[in-house]
C-alpha positions in Angstrom: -23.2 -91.9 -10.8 -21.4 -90.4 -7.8 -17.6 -90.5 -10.0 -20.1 -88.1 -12.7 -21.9 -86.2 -10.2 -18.4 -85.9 -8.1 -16.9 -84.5 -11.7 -19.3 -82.4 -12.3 -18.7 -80.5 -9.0 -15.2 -80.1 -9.9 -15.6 -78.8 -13.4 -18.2 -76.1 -11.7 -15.7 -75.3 -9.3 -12.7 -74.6 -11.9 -15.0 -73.0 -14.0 -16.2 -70.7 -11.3 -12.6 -70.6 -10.2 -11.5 -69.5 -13.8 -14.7 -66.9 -14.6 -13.7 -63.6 -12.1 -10.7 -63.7 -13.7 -11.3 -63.7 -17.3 -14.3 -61.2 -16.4 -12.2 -59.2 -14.4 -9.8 -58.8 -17.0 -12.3 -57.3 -19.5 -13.6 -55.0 -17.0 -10.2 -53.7 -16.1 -10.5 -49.8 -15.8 -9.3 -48.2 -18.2 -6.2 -45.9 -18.6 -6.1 -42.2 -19.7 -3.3 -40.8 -21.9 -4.3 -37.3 -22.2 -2.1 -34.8 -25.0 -2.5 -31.3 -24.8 -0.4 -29.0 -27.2 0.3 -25.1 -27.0 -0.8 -23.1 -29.8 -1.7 -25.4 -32.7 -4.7 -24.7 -35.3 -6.3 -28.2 -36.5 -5.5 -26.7 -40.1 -1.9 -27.4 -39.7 -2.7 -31.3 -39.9 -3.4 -33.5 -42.5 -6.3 -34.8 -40.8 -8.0 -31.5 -40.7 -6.0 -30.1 -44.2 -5.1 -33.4 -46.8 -2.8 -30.3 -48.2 -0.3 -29.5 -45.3 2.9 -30.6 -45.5 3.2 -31.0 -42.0 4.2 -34.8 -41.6 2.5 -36.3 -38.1 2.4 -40.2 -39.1 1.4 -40.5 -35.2 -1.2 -38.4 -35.2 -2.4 -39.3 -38.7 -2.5 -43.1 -37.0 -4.8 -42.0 -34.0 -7.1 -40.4 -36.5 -7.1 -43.6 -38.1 -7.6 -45.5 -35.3 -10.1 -43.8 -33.6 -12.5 -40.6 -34.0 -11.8 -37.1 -35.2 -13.9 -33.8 -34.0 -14.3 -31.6 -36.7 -16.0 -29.0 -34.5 -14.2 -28.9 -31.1 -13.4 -25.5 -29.7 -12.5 -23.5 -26.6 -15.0 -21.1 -25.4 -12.5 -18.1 -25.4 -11.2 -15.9 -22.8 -11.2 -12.7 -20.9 -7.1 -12.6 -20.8 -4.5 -11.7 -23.8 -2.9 -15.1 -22.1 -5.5 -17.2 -24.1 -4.2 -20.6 -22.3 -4.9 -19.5 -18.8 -8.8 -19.9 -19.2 -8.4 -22.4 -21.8 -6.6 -24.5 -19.3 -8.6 -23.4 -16.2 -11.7 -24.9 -18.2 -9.7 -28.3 -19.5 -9.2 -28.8 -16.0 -12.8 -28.0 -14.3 -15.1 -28.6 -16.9 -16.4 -25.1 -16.1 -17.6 -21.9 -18.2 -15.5 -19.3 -18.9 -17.6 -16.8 -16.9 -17.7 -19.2 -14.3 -14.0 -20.1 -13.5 -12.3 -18.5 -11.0 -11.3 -14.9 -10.5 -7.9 -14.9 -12.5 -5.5 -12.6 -13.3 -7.5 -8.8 -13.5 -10.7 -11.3 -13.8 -12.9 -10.7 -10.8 -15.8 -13.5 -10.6 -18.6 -11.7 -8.2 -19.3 -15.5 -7.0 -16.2 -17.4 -7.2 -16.4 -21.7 -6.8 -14.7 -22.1 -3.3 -11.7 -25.2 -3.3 -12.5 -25.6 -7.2 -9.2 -27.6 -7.3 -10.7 -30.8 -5.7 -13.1 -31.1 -8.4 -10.7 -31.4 -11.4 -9.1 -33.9 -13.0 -5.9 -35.1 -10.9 -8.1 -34.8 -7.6 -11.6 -36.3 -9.1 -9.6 -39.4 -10.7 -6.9 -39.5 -7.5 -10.5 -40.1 -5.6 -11.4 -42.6 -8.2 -8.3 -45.1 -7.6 -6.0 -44.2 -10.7 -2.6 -43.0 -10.1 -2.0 -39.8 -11.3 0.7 -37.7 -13.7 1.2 -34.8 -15.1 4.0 -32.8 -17.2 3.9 -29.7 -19.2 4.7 -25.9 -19.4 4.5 -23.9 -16.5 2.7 -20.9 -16.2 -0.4 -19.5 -18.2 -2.3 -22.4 -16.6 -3.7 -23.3 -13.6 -1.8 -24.0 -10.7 -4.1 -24.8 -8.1 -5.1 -27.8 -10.2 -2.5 -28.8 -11.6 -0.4 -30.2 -8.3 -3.8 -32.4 -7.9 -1.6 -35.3 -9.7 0.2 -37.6 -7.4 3.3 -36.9 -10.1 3.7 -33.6 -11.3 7.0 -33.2 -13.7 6.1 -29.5 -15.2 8.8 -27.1 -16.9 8.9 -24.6 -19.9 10.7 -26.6 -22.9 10.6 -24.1 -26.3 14.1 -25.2 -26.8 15.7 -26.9 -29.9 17.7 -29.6 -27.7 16.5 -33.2 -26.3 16.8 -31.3 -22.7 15.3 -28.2 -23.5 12.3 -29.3 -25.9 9.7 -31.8 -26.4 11.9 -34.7 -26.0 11.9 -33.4 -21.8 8.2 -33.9 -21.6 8.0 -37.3 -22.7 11.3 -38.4 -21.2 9.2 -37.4 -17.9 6.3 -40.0 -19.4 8.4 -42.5 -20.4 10.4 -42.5 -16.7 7.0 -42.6 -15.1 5.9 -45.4 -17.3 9.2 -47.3 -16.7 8.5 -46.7 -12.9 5.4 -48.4 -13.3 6.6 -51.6 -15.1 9.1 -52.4 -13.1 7.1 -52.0 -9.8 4.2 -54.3 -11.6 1.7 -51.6 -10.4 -1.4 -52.4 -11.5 -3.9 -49.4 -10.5 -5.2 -47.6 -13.6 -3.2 -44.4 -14.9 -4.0 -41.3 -16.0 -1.5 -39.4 -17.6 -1.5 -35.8 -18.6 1.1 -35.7 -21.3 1.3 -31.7 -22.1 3.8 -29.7 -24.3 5.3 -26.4 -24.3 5.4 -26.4 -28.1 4.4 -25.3 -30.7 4.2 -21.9 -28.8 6.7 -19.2 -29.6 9.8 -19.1 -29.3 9.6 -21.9 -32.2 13.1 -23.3 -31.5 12.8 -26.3 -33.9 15.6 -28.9 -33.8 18.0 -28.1 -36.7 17.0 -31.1 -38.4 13.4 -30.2 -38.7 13.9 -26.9 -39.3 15.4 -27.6 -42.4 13.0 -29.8 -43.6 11.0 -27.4 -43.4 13.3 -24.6 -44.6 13.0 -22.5 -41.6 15.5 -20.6 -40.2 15.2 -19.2 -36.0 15.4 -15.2 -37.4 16.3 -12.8 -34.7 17.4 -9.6 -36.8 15.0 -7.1 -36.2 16.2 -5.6 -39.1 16.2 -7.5 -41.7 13.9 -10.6 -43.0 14.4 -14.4 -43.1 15.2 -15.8 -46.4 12.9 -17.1 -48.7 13.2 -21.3 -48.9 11.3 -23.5 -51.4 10.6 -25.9 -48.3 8.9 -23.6 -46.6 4.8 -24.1 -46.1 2.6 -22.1 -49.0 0.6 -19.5 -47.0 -2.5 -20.7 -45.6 -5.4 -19.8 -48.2 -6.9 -16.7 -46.0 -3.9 -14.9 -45.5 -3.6 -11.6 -45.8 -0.7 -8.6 -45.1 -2.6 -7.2 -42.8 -6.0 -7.6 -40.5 -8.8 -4.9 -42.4 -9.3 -3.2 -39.1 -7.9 -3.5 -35.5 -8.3 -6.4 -33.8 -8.6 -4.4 -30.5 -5.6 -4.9 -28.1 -3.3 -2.4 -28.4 0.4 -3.7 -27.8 -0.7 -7.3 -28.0 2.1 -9.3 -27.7 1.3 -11.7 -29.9 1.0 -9.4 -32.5 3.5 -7.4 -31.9 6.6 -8.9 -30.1 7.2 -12.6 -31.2 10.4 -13.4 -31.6 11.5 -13.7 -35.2 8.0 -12.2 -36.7 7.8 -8.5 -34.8 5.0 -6.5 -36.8 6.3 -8.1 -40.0 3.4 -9.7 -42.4 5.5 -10.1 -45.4 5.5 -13.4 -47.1 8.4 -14.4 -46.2 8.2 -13.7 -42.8 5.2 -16.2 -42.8 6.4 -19.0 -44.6 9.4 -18.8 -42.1 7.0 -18.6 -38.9 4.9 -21.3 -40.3 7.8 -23.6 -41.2 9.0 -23.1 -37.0 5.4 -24.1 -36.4 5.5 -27.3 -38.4 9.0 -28.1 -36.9 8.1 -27.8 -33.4 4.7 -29.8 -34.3 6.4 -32.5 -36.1 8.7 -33.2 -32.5 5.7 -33.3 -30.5 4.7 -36.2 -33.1 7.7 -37.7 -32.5 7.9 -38.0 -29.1 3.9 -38.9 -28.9 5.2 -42.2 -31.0 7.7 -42.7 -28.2 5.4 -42.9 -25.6 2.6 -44.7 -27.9 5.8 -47.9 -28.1 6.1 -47.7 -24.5 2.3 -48.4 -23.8 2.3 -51.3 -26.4 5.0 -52.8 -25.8 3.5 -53.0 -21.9 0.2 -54.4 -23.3 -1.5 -50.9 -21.9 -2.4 -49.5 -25.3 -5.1 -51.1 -26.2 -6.7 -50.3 -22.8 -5.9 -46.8 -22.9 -8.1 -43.6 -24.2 -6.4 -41.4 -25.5 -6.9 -37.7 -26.2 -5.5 -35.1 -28.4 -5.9 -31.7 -28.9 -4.5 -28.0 -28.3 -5.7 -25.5 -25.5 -6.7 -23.1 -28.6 -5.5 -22.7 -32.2 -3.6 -19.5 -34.0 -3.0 -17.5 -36.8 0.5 -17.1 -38.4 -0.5 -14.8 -41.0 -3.9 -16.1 -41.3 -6.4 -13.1 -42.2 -3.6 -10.8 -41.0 -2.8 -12.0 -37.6 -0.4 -14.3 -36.0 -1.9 -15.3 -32.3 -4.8 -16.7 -30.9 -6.6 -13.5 -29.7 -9.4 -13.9 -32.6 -12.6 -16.1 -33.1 -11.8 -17.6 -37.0 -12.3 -21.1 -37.2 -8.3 -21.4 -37.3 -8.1 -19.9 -33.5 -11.4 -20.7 -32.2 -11.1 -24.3 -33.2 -9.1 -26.9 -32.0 -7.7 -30.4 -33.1 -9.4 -33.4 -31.3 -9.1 -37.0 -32.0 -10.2 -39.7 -29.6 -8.8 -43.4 -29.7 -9.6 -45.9 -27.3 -11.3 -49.2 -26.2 -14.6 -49.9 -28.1 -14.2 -46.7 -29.8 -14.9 -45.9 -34.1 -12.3 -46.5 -35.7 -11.3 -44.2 -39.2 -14.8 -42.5 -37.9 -15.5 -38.5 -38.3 -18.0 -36.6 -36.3 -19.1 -32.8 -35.7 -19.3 -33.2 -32.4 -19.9 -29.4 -31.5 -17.7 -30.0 -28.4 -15.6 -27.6 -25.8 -12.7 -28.2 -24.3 -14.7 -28.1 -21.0 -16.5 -30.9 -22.1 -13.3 -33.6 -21.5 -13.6 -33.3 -17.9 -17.2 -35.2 -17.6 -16.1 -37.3 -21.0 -13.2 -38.8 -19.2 -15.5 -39.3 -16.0 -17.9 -41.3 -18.1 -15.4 -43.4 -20.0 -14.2 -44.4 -16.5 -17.4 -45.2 -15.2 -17.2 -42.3 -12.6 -19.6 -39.2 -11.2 -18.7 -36.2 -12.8 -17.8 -33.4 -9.9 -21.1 -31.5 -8.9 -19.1 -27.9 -10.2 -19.0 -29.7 -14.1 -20.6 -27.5 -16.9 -20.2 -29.2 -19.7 -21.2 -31.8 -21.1 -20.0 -35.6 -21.8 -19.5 -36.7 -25.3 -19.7 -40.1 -25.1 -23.1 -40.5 -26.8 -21.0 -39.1 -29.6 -17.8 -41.4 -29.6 -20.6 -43.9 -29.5 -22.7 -42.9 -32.2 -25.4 -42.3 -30.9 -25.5 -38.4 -31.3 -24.1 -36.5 -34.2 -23.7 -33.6 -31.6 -24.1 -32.5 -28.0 -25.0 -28.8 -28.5 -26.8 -26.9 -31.2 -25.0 -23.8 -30.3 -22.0 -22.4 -29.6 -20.9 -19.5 -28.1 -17.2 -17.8 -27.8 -15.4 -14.9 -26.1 -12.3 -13.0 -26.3 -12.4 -9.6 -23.7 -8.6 -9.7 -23.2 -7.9 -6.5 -24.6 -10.3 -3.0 -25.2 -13.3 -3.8 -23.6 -16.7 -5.4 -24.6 -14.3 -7.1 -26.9 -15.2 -10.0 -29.5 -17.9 -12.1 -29.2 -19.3 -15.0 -31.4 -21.7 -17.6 -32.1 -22.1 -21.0 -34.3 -25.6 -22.7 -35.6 -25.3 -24.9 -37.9 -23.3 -23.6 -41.1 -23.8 -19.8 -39.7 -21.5 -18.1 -38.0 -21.6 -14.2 -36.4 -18.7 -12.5 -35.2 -18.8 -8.9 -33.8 -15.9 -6.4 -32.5 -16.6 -3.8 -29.9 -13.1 -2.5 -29.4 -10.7 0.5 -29.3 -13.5 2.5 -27.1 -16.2 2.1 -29.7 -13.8 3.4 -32.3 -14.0 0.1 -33.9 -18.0 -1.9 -34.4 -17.8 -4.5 -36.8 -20.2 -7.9 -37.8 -19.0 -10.8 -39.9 -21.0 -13.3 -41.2 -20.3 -16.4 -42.6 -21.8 -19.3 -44.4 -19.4 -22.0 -43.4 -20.1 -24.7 -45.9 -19.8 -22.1 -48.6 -17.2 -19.9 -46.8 -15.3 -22.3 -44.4 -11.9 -20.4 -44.9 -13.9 -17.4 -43.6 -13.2 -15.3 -46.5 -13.2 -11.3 -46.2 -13.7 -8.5 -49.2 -10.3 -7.7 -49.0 -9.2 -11.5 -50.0 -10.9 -10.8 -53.6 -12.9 -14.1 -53.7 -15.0 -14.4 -57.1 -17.7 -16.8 -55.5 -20.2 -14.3 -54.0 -21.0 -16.3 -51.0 -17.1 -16.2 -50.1 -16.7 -13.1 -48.5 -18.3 -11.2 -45.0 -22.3 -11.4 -46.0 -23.1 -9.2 -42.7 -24.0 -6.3 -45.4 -25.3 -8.2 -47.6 -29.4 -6.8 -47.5 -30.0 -11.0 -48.8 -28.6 -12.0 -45.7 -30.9 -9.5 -43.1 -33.2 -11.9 -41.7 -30.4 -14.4 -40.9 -28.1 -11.6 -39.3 -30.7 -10.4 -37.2 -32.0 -14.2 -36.2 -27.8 -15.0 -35.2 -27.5 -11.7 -33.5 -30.1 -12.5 -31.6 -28.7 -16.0 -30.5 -25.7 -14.5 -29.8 -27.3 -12.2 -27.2 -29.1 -15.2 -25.9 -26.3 -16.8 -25.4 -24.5 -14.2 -23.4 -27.2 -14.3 -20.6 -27.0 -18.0 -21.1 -23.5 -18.1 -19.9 -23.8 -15.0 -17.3 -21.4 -12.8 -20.1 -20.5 -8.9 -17.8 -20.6 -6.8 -21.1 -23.2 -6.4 -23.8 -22.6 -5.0 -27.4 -22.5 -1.3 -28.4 -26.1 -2.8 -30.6 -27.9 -5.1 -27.8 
């Protein structure tokens, strides 16, 4: 009896021995690999358009793997510079009319040391070691030199040195750092890209499978190549009325496009885009090997999307200083531990809504400055959505600007631009119109077209313009409409 009971002891003792570490390896914190492109609509992918012929086989393979937003935006901007509030919320999880003052922007009541409550400080705090690369400028500084590793430079080039391949050579070192050092400490990495911004500067190789050329004749046009992308659906030769920012630089002094809307012209642009997208792919696959091959993947969220979307000849335009779905809309696909896989969700996220997400995945508080929301509930499951509304902004040129707003399939747009020389609505039915279709595009279907005239549509114009106004003192918006 005292040999069993002695045995007994022992087996208790190895098993108690042996239980912290099996439990503390399945509550290892998790890692954070955090992608963030530069000018990319979610329509250039197959995940969000089966017909592109933009090949992304590591993207496609996150989407697979994990969840896909189809309703994650930015909430605008107050800057021609797009990215610069874009980025200022990524990082603080704050409104747009709440960031700080930036850039001509002057916030009456600014958030005093807003830096320590972003990412690289709140997950620094938290025990993770953290890294960051991407473009410089357009951004925001303050919180960007939060990470513990900071490895930022602008690559548009066409070259390994120049391009993409820089960025996740900066990854891949940090990563190698980290394996042979045996650190253990979670990471979070923020793995940014210069590209797909202009100057396209595709590597040769993919600029000829996409049968683009890098055209810098002012004077004449690129030539037409069967490889090139078809024109996105909405395109048109020119915007029916003016968008509002006179001299924009986006629409009037990229590199290889100019004022030109020709066909050609956009096939070409659009076949630099895919290029510069399909390197970012690559080198996302590189640092995807890496993780697995150090047993990290599986233990890793990770995140992708773009600081806001763009045009290229869609309805006349080529930047990101609209609110159409293409610009206004971003790519987002989540993959990580104990998350959907092959799963799709509306979501009805902002970009300023990854802060808090991230904090919660981690099992951390959220910095008292957050806005937005987390949605994990989502990734979950357990919500379809984690707001019925939303709301968008771009004041970067003639002042009150655009503004816009989102229920359910409905969608309102107005312009108050060029000193009131320019007052236009648009609205849409999005399940019926989802390529926002104008008159001007020649659509047979009646519903596919602007139905803001349309005397049908008068009790849902007025119920969405008065949302939108709503939602302007909802989120503290200066201006008010030339009609509110």
């Amino acid at each position: 009896m005292k040999f069993i009971f002695s045995l007994s002891i022992v087996s208790a003792l190895l098993i108690g021995c042996l239980s912290p570490g099996k439990e503390s390896k399945e509550q290892k914190p998790p890692n954070f690999l955090f992608v963030i492109v530069d000018d990319q609509s979610p329509f250039d992918l197959k995940t969000y358009d089966p017909s592109s012929i933009l090949e992304t086989p590591n993207i496609d393979r996150l989407a697979s793997e994990g969840v896909v937003f189809e309703s994650a935006r930015h909430m605008g901007s107050f800057l021609g510079a797009v990215c610069t509030p874009s980025r200022h919320m990524v990082m603080s999880g704050r409104t747009l009319w709440h960031l700080p003052s930036i850039r001509g922007y002057d916030n009456p009541n600014p958030p005093e040391n807003l830096e320590q409550q972003t990412i690289g400080a709140v997950f620094n705090r938290a025990g993770y070691k953290t890294m960051r690369t991407c473009k410089k400028g357009n951004s925001y500084g303050a919180a960007n030199q939060q990470f513990s590793v900071v490895k930022d430079a602008g690559k548009r080039g066409d070259t390994p040195e120049t391009g993409s391949a820089w960025h996740a050579d900066q990854v891949l070192n940090y990563l190698n750092e980290r394996d042979s050092t045996n650190t253990e400490d979670p990471f979070f990495i923020y793995f940014g890209f210069s590209h797909p911004h202009d100057p396209r500067n595709g590597t040769p190789e993919l600029l000829e499978k996409y049968g683009a050329v890098n055209h810098t004749d002012k004077n004449s046009l690129p030539l037409f190549n069967p490889k090139q992308p078809e024109l996105p659906p909405n395109y048109l030769g020119e915007h029916p009325f003016h968008h509002g920012h006179p001299n924009l630089r986006d629409e009037v002094a990229v590199s290889g496009v100019w004022k030109n809307r020709d066909t050609t012209t956009v096939r070409n642009e659009l076949g630099r885009e895919f290029a510069c997208s399909e390197n970012i792919d690559i080198q996302l696959g590189r640092v995807l090997d890496k993780l697995e091959k150090m047993g990290e993947l599986d233990n890793t969220y990770i995140v992708y999307t773009s600081d806001h979307g763009i045009a290229i000849g869609r309805h006349g335009l080529m930047g990101k200083q609209n609110l159409y779905e293409h610009t206004w809309r971003v790519p987002m696909i989540v993959k990580g531990p104990d998350i959907p896989k092959g799963k799709r969700v509306k979501g009805n996220v902002y970009l300023l809504d990854l802060l808090p997400t991230f904090c919660d995945l981690a099992g951390i508080n959220s910095p008292p400055t957050v806005e937005g929301k987390s949605f994990k509930p989502v990734l979950e499951g357990k919500e379809e959505t984690i707001r019925d509304v939303m709301y968008a902004v771009y004041s970067g040129g003639t002042k009150p600007g655009m503004r816009c707003v989102m229920k359910d399939n409905w969608k309102l747009i107005k312009y108050d631009v060029m000193d009131g020389e320019v007052r236009e609505t648009q609205l849409f039915d999005l399940n019926e119109n989802p390529h926002e279709f104008l008159p001007e595009h020649g659509r047979s279907k009646p519903l596919q077209t602007n139905l803001a005239n349309d005397e049908a549509f008068l009790d849902k114009k007025m119920e969405m313009e008065a949302l939108l106004l709503s939602e302007m003192k909802k989120h503290d918006d200066p201006y008010r409409l030339w009609d509110q």
